[in-house]
Every structure is written in C-alpha cells, then in structure tokens.
C-alpha positions in Angstrom: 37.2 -93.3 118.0 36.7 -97.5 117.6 40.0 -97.6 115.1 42.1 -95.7 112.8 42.7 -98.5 110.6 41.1 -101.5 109.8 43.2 -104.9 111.1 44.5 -105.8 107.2 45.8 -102.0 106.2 48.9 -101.9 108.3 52.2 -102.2 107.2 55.7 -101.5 107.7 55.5 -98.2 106.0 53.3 -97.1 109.3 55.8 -97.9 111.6 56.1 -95.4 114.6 52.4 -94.9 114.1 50.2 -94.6 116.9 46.9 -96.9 115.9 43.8 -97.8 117.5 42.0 -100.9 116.0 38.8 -102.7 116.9 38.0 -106.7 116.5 37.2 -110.0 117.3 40.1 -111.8 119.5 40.6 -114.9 117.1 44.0 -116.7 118.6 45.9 -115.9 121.7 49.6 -117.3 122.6 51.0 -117.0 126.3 54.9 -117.3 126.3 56.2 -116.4 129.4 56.5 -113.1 129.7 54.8 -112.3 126.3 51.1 -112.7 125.1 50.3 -112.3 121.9 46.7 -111.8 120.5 45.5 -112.2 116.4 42.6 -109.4 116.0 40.3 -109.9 113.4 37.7 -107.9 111.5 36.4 -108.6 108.0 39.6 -107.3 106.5 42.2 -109.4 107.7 44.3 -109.8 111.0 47.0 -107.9 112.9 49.1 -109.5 115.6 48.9 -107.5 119.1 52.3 -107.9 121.7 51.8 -107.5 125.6 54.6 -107.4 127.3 54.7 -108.3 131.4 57.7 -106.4 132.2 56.5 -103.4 130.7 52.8 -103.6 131.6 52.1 -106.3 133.8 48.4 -105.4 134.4 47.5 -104.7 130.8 49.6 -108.0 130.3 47.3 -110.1 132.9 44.2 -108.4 131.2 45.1 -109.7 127.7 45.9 -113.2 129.0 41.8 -113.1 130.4 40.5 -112.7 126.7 38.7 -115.4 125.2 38.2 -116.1 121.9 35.5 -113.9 119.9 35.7 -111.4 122.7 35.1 -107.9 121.0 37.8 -105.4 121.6 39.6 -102.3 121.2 43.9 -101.1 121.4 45.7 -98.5 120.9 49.7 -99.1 120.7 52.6 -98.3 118.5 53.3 -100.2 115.0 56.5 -101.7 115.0 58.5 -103.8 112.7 57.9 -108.0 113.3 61.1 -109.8 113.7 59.5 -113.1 112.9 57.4 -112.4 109.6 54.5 -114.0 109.0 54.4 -114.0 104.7 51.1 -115.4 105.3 49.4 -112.4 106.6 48.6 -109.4 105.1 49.7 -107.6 107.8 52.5 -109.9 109.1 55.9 -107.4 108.7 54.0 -105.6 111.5 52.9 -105.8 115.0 51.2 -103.4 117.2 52.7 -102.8 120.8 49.9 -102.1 122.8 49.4 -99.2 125.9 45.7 -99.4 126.1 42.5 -101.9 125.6 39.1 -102.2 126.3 36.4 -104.7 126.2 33.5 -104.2 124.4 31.9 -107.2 124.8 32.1 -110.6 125.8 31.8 -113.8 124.0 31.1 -117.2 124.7 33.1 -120.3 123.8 31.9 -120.6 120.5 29.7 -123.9 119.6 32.6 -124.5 117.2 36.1 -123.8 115.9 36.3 -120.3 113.4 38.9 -121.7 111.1 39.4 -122.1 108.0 39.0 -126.1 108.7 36.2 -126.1 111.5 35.2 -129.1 113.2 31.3 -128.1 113.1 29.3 -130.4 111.0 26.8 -128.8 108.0 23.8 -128.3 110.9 25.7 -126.9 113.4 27.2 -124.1 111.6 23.4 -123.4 109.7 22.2 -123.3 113.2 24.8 -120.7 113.9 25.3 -119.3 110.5 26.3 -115.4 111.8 29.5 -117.0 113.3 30.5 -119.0 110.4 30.0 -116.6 108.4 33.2 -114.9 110.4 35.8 -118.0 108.9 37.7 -116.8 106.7 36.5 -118.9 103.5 32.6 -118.5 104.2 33.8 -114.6 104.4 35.9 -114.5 101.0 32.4 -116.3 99.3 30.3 -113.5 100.1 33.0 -111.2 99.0 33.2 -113.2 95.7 29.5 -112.9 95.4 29.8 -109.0 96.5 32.1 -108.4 93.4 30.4 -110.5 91.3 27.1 -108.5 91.0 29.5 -105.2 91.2 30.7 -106.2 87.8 27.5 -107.6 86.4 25.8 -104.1 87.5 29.0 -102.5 85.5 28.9 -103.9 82.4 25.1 -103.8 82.0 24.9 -100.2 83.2 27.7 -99.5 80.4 25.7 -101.2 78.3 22.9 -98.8 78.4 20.4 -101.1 80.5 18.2 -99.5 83.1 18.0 -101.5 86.6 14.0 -101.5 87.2 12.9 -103.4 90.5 9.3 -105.5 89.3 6.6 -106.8 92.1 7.5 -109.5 94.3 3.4 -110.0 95.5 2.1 -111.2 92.2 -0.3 -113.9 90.3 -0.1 -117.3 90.9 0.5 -119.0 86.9 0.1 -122.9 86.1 3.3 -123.1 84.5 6.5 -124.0 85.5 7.1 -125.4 89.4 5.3 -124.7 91.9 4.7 -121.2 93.3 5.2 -120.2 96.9 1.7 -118.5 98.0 0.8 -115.5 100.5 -2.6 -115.1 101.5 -4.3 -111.6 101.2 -6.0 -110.4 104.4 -7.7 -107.9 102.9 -9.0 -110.1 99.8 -10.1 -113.1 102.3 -10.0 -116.4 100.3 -7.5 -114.7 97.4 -3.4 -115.0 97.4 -0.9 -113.5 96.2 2.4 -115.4 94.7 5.9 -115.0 94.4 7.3 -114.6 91.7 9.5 -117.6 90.1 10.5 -115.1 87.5 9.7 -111.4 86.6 8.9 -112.9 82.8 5.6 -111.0 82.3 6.7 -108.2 83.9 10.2 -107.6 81.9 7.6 -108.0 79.2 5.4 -105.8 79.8 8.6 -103.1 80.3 9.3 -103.7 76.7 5.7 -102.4 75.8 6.5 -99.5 78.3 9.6 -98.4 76.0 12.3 -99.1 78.6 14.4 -100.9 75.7 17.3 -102.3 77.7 16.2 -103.3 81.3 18.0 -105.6 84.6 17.9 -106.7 87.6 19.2 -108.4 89.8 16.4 -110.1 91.8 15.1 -113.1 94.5 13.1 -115.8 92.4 11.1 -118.3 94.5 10.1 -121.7 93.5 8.8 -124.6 95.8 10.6 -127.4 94.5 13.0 -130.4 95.4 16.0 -128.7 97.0 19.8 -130.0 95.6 23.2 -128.8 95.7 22.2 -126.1 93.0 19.1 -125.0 94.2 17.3 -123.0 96.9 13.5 -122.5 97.6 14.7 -118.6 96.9 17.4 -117.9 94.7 19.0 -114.2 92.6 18.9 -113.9 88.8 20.2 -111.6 86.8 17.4 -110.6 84.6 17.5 -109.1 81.5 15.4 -107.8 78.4 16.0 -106.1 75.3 14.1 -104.6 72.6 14.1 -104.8 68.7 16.6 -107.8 68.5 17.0 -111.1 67.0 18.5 -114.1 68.8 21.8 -112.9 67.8 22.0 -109.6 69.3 21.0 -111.3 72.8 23.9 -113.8 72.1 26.5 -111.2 71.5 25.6 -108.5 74.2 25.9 -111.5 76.9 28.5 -113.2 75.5 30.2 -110.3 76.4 29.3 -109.8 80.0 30.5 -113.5 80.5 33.4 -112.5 78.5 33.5 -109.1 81.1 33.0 -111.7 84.0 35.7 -113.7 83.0 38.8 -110.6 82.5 37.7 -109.0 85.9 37.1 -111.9 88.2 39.2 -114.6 86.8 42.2 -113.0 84.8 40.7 -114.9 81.9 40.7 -113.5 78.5 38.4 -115.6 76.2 38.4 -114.0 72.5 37.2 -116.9 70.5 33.4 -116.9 70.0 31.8 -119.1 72.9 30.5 -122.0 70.5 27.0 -122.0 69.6 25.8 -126.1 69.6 22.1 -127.4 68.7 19.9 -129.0 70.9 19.8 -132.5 68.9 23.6 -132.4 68.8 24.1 -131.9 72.3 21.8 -134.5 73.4 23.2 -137.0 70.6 27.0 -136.6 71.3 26.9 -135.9 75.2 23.6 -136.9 76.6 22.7 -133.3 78.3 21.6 -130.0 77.2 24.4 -128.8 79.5 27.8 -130.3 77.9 30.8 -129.9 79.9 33.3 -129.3 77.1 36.5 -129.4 79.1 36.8 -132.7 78.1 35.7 -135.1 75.2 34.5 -138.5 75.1 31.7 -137.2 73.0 28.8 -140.8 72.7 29.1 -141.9 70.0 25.7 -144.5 68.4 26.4 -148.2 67.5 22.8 -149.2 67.3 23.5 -150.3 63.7 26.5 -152.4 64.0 25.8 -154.3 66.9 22.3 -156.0 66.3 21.8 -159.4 64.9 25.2 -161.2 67.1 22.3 -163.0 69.2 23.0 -160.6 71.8 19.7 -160.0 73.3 20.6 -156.9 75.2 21.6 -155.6 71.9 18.9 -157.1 69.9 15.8 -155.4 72.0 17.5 -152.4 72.8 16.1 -149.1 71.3 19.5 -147.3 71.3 22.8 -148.8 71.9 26.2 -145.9 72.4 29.1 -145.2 73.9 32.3 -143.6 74.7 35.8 -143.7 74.9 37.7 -144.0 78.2 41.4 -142.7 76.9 44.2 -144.9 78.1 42.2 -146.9 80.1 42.6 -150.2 79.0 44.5 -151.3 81.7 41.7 -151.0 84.1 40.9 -154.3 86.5 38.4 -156.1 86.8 37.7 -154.6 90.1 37.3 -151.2 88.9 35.4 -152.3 85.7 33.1 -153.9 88.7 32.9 -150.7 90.3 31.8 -148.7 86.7 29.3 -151.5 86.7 27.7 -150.7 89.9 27.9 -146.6 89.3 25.5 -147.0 86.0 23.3 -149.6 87.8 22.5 -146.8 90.5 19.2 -145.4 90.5 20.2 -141.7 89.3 21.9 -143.1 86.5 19.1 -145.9 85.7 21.5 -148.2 83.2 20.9 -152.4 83.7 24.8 -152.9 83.1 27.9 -152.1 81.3 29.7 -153.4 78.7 33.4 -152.7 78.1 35.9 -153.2 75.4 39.3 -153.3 76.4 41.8 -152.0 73.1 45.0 -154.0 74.0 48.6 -152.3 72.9 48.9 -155.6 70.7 46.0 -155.0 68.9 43.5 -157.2 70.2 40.5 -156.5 71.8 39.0 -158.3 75.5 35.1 -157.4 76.2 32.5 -158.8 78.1 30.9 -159.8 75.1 33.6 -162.1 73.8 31.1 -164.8 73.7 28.9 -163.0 71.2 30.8 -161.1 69.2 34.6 -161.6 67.3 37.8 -159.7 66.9 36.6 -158.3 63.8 33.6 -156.9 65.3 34.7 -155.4 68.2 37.7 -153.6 66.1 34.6 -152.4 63.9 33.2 -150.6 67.1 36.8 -149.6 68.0 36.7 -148.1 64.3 33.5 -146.3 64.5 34.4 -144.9 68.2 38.1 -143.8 66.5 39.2 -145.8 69.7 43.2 -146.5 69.6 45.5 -148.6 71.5 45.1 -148.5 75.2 41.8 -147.3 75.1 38.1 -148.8 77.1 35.0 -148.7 75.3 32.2 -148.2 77.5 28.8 -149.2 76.0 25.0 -149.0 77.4 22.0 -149.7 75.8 18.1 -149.3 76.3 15.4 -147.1 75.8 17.1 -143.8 73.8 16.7 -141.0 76.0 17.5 -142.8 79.1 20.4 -144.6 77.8 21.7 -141.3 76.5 21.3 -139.7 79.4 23.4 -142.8 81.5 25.9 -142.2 79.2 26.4 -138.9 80.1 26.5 -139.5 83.8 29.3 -142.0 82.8 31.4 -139.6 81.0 31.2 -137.2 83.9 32.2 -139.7 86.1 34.8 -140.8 84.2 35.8 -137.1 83.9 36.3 -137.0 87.3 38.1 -140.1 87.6 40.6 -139.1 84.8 40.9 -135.7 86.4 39.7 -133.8 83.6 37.1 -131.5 85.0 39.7 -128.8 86.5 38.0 -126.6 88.6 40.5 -123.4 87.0 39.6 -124.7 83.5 36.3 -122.8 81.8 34.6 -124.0 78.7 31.8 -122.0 77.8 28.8 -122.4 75.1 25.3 -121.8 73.9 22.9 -124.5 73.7 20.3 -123.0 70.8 17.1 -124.6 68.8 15.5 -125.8 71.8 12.1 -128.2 71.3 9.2 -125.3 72.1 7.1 -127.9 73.8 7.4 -131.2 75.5 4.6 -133.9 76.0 4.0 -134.9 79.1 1.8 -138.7 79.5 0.3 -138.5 82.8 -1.1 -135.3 81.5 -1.5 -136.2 77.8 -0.6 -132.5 76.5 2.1 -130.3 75.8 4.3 -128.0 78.0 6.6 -125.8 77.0 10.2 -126.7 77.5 11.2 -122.9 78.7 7.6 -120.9 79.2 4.5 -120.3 77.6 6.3 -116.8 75.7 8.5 -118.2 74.2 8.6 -117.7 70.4 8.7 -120.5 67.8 11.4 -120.2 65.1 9.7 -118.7 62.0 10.2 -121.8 60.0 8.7 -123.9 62.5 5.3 -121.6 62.7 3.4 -123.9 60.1 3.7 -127.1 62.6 2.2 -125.2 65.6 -0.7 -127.0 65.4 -0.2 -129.6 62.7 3.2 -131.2 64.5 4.0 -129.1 68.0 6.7 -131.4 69.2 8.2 -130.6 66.1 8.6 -127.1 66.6 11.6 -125.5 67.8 12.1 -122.8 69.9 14.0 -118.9 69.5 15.4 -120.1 72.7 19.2 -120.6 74.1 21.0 -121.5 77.1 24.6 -120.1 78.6 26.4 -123.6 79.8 29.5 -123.3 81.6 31.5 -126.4 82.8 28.5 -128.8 82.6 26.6 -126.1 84.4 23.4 -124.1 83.0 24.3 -120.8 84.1 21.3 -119.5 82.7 19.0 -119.3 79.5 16.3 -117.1 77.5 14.5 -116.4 74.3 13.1 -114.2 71.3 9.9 -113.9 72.8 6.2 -113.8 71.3 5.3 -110.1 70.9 2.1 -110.9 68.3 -1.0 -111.1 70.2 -2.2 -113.9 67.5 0.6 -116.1 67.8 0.7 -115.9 71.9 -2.9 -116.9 71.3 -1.9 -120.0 69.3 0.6 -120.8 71.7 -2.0 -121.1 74.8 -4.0 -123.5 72.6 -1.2 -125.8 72.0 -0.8 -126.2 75.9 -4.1 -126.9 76.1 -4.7 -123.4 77.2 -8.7 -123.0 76.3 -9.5 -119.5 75.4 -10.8 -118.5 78.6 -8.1 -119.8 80.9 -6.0 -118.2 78.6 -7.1 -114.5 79.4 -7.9 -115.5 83.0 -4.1 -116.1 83.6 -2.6 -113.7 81.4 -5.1 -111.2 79.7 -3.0 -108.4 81.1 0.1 -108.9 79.1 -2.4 -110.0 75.5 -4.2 -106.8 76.3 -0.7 -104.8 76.3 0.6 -106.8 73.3 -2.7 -105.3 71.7 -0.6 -101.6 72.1 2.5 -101.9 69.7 4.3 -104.9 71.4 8.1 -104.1 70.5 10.2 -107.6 69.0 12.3 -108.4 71.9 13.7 -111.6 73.9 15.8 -111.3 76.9 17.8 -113.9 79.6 17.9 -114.6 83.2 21.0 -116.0 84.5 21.7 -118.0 87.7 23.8 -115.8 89.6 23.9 -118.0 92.6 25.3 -120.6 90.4 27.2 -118.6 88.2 29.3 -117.3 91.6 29.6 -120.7 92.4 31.3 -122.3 89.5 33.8 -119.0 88.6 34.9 -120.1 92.7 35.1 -123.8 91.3 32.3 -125.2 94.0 29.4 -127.2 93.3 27.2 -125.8 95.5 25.2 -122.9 95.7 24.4 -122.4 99.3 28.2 -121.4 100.3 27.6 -118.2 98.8 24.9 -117.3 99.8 25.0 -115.4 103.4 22.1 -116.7 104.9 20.7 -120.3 103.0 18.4 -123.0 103.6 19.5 -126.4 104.5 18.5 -129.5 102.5 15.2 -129.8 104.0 14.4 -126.2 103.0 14.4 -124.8 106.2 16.3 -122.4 107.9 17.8 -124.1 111.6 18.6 -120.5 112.7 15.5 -118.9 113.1 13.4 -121.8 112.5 11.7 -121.3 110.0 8.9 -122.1 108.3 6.8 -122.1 111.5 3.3 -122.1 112.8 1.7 -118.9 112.6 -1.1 -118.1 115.9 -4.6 -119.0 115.4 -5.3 -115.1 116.0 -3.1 -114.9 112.7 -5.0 -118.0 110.9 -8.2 -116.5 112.0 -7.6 -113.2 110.4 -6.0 -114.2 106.8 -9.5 -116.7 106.9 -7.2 -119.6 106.6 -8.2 -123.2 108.3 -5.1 -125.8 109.1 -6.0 -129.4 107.9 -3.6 -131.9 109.7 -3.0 -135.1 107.1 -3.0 -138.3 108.6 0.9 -139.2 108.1 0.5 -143.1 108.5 
C-alpha cells in the first residue's frame, strides 16, 4: 500500500495513528539532530520528523533527499508543538520508522513556490512541474469545479449533454478555421470546428429539446490574454422559446455559478441594456458596470468657439473623473500620452478641472469662457473637485477611446475590484455589419442568427438597419459569452444568405444540409455558448485565460513543451498529397 491517507487529511484527531503517505519532498530543514521534510501531493502537505538519536540511519537517509524526490513513510501521528495555522495539516506531524524512494528527481529548472523565480517561457517549457505550485494547482481545481456545477445545474435543468463532430466543414464565416487534410479524400479537408452552431441546430430538428456541452472550439486567430488557438464553451440550445426564456434559464446558471463558487447571492434581475445604449454611454458592447463615468456627448455645445478640434470633429464626449481635480500637470501629461497610444487611437486630451471655488481651469481656456465650461460641467452633472476628460474625432473611434479611458481611469481610481461582480445582458444587437474592403455585409454574430420580427421588412430594403434576436452575458467588462433566437424558416435563412452576398448556389454548397433539415419541421429555438475559459478566469479575478488552463499555448501559439506545431515527414506529406511551398520571408 503507497498511503493510507492523502498528505492534507491528517489531523489531531488521528493521533497515535499508524500512517503511510506517498509524495513529492517539497522543503527539507536539517537542525542538528532533527530533519524535518514537507511532503506534498495534490492535496496539501504534512510535515515528516527524523530524529538522529532515535534512527540515525533513517535520519542520514532523509537528509540525502532532494527536492521533488518521490517518496513513501510510514510513522506515527503525533501532536505538533509548534503549529503551523497555515497548513491544513499543521497541528500534526508524522514521526517516521520507515521510507523508501520511489524515484529520483532532478534539481528542478526552477523554484515550485507559490512565487517562483521562472520566467513565462521557462515554466511553458516545463508546464507538468508548474503545474505542481500550489496556485497553478488551485486554478485547475477552480476550473475542475467550475464545469462540475455548470454540468449540475444544466443536468437539473433537464438538458442532455450530446458530444457533436470535431472533423467537420470548413464555412466562410467567422475567423479563420484550422484545417486537417483527408488521406483518404486526397485534395479535400476536414475543419475544426469554431463552434458546434450547425450541429446544436440540427439537434433541435432531431427533437433533443434541451441540449449541452461542454466542448474544445478552434479558431486561428491573433492570440491575447483572452484567447487561445483552442479554447472550451459551454454550449447550449433550446427548443420552442423566445429570447426571454434563454435569458432567464441562464441567468440562473450564472446566478447558480455565483452561490456555489463565490458565496454570492445575486437576486436582482441582471440588467438587460441595448446595443445603441451601451455603445453611446460606455463605448463597448461589454460595459464594466462596477463603476460609472458613463460618456456623456457634447458635440452640440462645443462647436462654433473657433476650436478647430471641435469644429471638424464628427463626435465630441466625455466623462467624469470623480474627485480628481487635483490632478498635476504631470499626470494630466501622462492621461495624454495613454489615449495618444496606438490601441487607444485618440490625437489628444482635453481636460476640465472643476475647482472647490467654483471655477473651472481647462486646456482650452483660450477658446472657451467660465460660462462655457460650467455648461459642460452642467451637462456632464460634474461637481466640485471633479476632471472632465474630453476627446473628439470620428464617432466610433472616439467612442471607443473613451472607453479605454474610463477603464483606465477605473483602474487608477481603484474601482474595478476583482471581488466585486456586476453582471448584464447586452440585447438588440445590429444583425449585420458592412465591411469596405469587401463592400458587403457580415453578420455581427453568424449567418443563423434571426432578425427581430419588426426589423424583417428592412432585410433587403435597409440591412444595417436590422437588428438582431441576439444577446450577450457581460461580466466585469468581460463577454462571458453570447447567443440568439435563431432562423428556423427555411425562406428566411434563404434571405439571410443573400444579404451576405451569399448567391444561391454558394448558399446550398456551404450549408444545404441544415436548409434541407429546416425543410422537416424546424422547431423555434435559439441557444448560447459561453466562454468557460474566461468565465473561470474572471470568477478567480485574473485577466487571463491561459492560467487555467492545464496545458496552454504561449503567445506565439505554440506549445514550448512538446514543440509544437512541427514539420510533419515527407513520407507523411507525400501520403495526405500535400506539397510545402516555402515563402520568400525578405
């Protein structure tokens, strides 16, 4: 027998106990005549005593361990008489009569604490021993329990989990899929699937009312903090709803999420905010509501001053920085250069400063008067103390600096707690978006997703017009996922291939299977697919995705460990039918 308990279970109720545990060595002490060893396994640690008068040669072969060496004691639990509050285990310690190695380690490449010195690289490279710190390891137990409640709820919920292919058809929409040549079918390929839309779909026409899963998406796109080449959803589909029956059923598993992972209790209704409000009042589809300093518009109230920034600007807003009048000029400078950086895209900043006296000090002092700025102070409900912070420029891109600003000065304010959750649904998406390099229309979620009734009429008289049955779960600024009534009419899906310049043909060459099944009695039904990689990550209060996940890709998209993506043999090439062109890289 390896062990009797595990190295977190012990306590002082077992003392007297005779034991045998199995684990990694993670610290030893020599004092004098004492050694003492912390074991580790995945459930905590438990603090072995050698003693050199009692045991001298079991003594002198603890003091030969090294660190990560695999072993196994037997000994006798006794009560600590320096406790360790910090432990799990720490009222106890195990007097050991007997060990044996199982295996040796080398030093490792660097240290398994909780604060390692092994850069990002180094520990991707190694990845199966950082996933033994303890932090890395409470991450993929958070993730663990995570999809352990998801699967819960659902399941109670009445949904089926139903696994769909992961060797499918390459589609034109969306980013770019991930290919897999056929051998069999020289010159053909397979894809992977960026989502199991058409499949969840077609499960609907099947009868399967209520279906999930919790599945690997691929997409080949840029890689960032909140993205992976392959990522988990949890994907769902219902039948015979409306968009509020999707709401309410997963507002209640984020509601489910919340009680059992977080000790949150949310009973208000999570607030339900349209598209053209979001995007007027924060910038982003993906509010962070933990905070205000909603943008507010001054186009109207600022031109005509001989301001020329003003004058030819498209769209002039901004927000309110609370208590913040008292900034310097030094940090002013700094605001300046943060909305003049490239991911932000804003020429400059201008700032009103509301002074406790009741005058005002701007940048623009020598354009505009006291009474003017106090009108933007009016219309920005600005008080005493407060900064205005103003852009202007071309509407969408100014909005969307002004959102980066407000997050920005979130963080600086401290107002974006980690432990705080606000939580919404973004709903009356645009369908479809124009795009000018290729002069037509793509849809803002996917090709199935259904117009509002209202908007039908304007599919083809006004598409950018048009809103979508669509709606997005935001959480702390973060899209935690997002989903739709879909199109279950055969006509209408029809319609909606034209308007992305679909022509008839193309149409049923990409997707006559699931027209052909809507030809069958096609249920009404809509669904959602949430991020659960993200999802895990914010409830843990990180900004990135790849700490929970066990085994990620770096930022380059590769994987350091096993090094992958690699060349395949020419045997290999030779056999899928497959010819590597080398581009000239100069």
């Amino acid at each position: 027998m390896y062990r009797t308990h595990n190295c977190g279970e012990l306590k002082l109720r077992d003392k007297g106990k005779e034991v045998k545990l199995s684990g990694w060595v993670h610290k030893s002490r020599d004092l004098g005549g004492m050694t003492f060893i912390d074991l580790r396994d995945r459930y905590g640690k438990t603090q072995l005593v050698f003693n050199m008068e009692t045991d001298s040669v079991l003594c002198s072969k603890a003091r030969k361990l090294g660190r990560e060496y695999v072993v196994r004691v037997k000994g006798i639990v006794e009560e600590r008489s320096n406790k360790n509050p910090k432990m799990s285990t720490g009222d106890i310690e195990i007097i050991v009569t007997g060990l044996d190695i199982l295996n040796r380690s080398e030093l490792p490449p660097f240290t398994l604490e909780e604060e390692t010195d092994g850069g990002d690289e180094l520990r991707m490279k190694y990845r199966y021993l950082d996933l033994r710190r303890e932090p890395v390891k409470q991450n993929i137990l958070h993730r663990h329990r995570f999809a352990q409640e998801v699967r819960k709820y659902l399941d109670g919920q009445g949904f089926l989990e139903i696994e769909t292919p992961v060797l499918i058809k390459s589609t034109p929409e969306g980013a770019r899929d991930f290919v897999v040549p056929s051998r069999e079918h020289p010159g053909d390929f397979y894809a992977l699937p960026q989502s199991p839309q058409t499949f969840k779909q077609l499960l609907m026409v099947s009868g399967f009312d209520k279906y999930f899963q919790v599945v690997k998406c691929f997409r080949d796109e840029d890689l960032r903090a909140d993205r992976q080449p392959e990522f988990t959803q949890v994907d769902c589909e219902m039948s015979f709803v409306e968009q509020d029956d999707v709401l309410v059923t997963f507002e209640g598993l984020a509601k489910h999420l919340f009680t059992t992972l977080k000790g949150i209790d949310m009973k208000e209704s999570f607030l339900r905010l349209p598209y053209e409000r979001a995007m007027a009042e924060y910038g982003t589809d993906k509010p962070d509501l933990r905070f205000g300093m909603k943008i507010r518009e001054l186009s109207p109230i600022v031109k005509g001053k001989g301001f020329n920034v003003f004058d030819n600007a498209d769209y002039t807003g901004g927000i309110v920085a609370p208590g913040c009048a008292s900034f310097s000029r030094k940090e002013l400078d700094k605001l300046t250069d943060f909305v003049r950086k490239p991911q932000v895209g804003a020429k400059g900043l201008v700032y009103v400063k509301c002074n406790e006296d009741g005058t005002f000090k701007s940048s623009v002092d020598k354009f505009f008067g006291q009474d003017d700025l106090k009108q933007w102070a009016d219309e920005m409900s600005a008080g005493k103390g407060d900064l205005l912070l103003i852009l202007a420029g071309e509407m969408a891109g100014t909005l969307s600096a002004l959102s980066e600003l407000r997050l920005e000065m979130g963080n600086r304010l401290d107002l974006r707690d980690p432990e705080k959750f606000s939580a919404l649904w973004v709903v009356d998406f645009p369908l479809l978006e124009w795009d000018e390099d290729a002069g037509r229309y793509f849809a803002m979620h996917h090709p199935f997703t259904s117009p509002r009734d209202e908007d039908l009429e304007l599919l083809e008289k006004d598409p950018g017009r048009v809103r979508a049955n669509a709606y997005d779960l935001v959480i702390n600024g973060v899209e935690i996922g997002g989903g739709s009534i879909r199109i279950h009419d055969a006509a209408i899906q029809e319609r909606m291939f034209r308007a992305l310049g679909f022509s008839d043909e193309e149409a049923r060459s990409q997707f006559g299977f699931l027209l052909d099944a809507f030809k069958y009695g096609a249920p009404p039904h809509g669904g959602v697919a949430f991020g659960f990689d993200r999802w895990v990550s914010v409830f843990a209060g990180s900004e990135t995705i790849r700490d929970f996940i066990a085994f990620p890709k770096n930022n380059a998209g590769r994987d350091v460990m096993i090094n992958s993506p690699s060349t395949i043999s020419e045997e290999q090439l030779k056999e899928l039918g497959l010819q590597i062109i080398k581009h000239n890289q100069s």
